[in-house]
N, C-alpha and C positions, 0 to 999 in steps of 0.2 A: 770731589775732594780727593777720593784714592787715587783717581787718574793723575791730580797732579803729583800726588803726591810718589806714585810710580814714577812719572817724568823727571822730579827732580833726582830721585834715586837713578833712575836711568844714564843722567845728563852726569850727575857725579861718579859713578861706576865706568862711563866711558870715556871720562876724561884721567881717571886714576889710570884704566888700563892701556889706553890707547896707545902706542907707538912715540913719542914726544919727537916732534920734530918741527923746525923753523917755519912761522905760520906766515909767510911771504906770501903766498898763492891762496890761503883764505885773506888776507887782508886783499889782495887783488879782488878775487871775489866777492867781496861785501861793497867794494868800493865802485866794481862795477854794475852790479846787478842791484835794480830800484825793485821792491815788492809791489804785484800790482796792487793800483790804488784800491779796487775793487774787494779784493783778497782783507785788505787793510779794514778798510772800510767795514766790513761784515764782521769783522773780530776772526778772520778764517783761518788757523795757524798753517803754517806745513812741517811733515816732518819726514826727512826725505834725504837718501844718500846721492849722492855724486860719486860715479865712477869713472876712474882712469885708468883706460887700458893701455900697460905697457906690453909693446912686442917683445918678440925673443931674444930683437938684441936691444932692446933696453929703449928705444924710441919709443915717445908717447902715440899709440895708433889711433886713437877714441876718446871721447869724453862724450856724459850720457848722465840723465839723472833720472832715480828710479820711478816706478807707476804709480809709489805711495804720491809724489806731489800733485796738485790741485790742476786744470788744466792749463790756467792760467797763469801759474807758474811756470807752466812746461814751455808756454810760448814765451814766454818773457824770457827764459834759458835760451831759449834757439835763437831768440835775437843777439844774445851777448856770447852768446859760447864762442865764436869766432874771435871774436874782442880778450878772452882771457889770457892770460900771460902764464902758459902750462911753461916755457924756460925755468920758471920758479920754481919747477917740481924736479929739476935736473940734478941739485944737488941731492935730495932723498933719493934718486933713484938711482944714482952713483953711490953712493953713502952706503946705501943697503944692498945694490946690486942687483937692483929687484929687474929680472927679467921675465917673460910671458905670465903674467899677472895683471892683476889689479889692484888701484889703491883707491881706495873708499874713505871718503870726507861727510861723515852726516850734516844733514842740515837742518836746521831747525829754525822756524819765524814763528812766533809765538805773540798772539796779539791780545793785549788788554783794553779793552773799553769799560770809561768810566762813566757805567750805568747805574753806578751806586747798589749793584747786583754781583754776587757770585760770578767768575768765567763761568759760560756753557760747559760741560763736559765736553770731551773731546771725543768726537766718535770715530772711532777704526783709525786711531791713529798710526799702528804701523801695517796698516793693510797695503798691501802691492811692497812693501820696505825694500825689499833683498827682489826684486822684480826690473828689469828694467826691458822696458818694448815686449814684454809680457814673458819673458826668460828669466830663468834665476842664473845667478852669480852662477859659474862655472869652471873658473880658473881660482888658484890663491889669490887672499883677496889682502894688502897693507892699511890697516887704517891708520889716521890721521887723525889729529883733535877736530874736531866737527868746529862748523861754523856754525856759531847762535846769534840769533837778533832778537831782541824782544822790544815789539813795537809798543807806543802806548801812545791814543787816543784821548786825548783830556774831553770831558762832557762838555756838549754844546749849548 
């Protein structure tokens, strides 16, 4: 119960302080990336940033998401990541100027099964967070309102 009740405190603390900017490029991403079934299925949340690495002179050079998500998530990113529509991200990065940086989008899929039981606890949930390909952040970093889904599985 603390854990969610951290989460929810977390998820509203990062949406007061985050950056406010036009959420085009998370609606792209929600719209293109399906949670694996499996993931789903287990009730297995993830909680996990995506990073965008801007060059120096302002082109998007990278996209990458952090160690904290599931592996299965991780594939299921590498299959669409090509597919996303980072132009979206051109007016913030014009807007702001942001050059050799990073902009970071948390993510979060948060899954409920109705087992007529409590959620599990969540364990280690920002373990690897600020990690990506086993490196921490490195550059300044922009964040972005995070992208949340909360799944829910009706009893079978």
């Amino acid at each position: 119960m603390r854990v969610l009740i951290f989460l929810s405190l977390l998820f509203v603390f990062g949406i007061t302080y985050a950056q406010k900017d036009n959420s085009a490029f998370q609606k792209n991403f929600s719209a293109k990336f399906k949670y694996p079934r499996t993931l789903w299925d287990q009730g297995v949340p993830t909680f996990s940033n995506l990073k965008i690495e801007i060059s120096k002179n302002g082109s998007i050079k990278n996209i990458e998401i952090s160690d904290s998500a599931p592996v299965l998530f991780r594939e299921k990113f590498d299959e669409i990541k090509s597919k996303l529509n980072t132009d979206l991200l051109k007016p913030v990065v014009i807007t702001h100027r942001l050059k050799d940086c990073n902009i970071i989008i948390p993510i979060f899929y948060t899954c409920q099964i109705d087992s007529g039981n409590p959620p599990e606890r969540v364990k280690q949930v920002f373990s690897n967070y600020y990690l990506f390909n086993g490196k921490p952040l490195d550059k300044l970093s922009y964040n972005l309102e995070p992208i949340a889904i909360f799944l829910y599985k009706p009893r079978e």
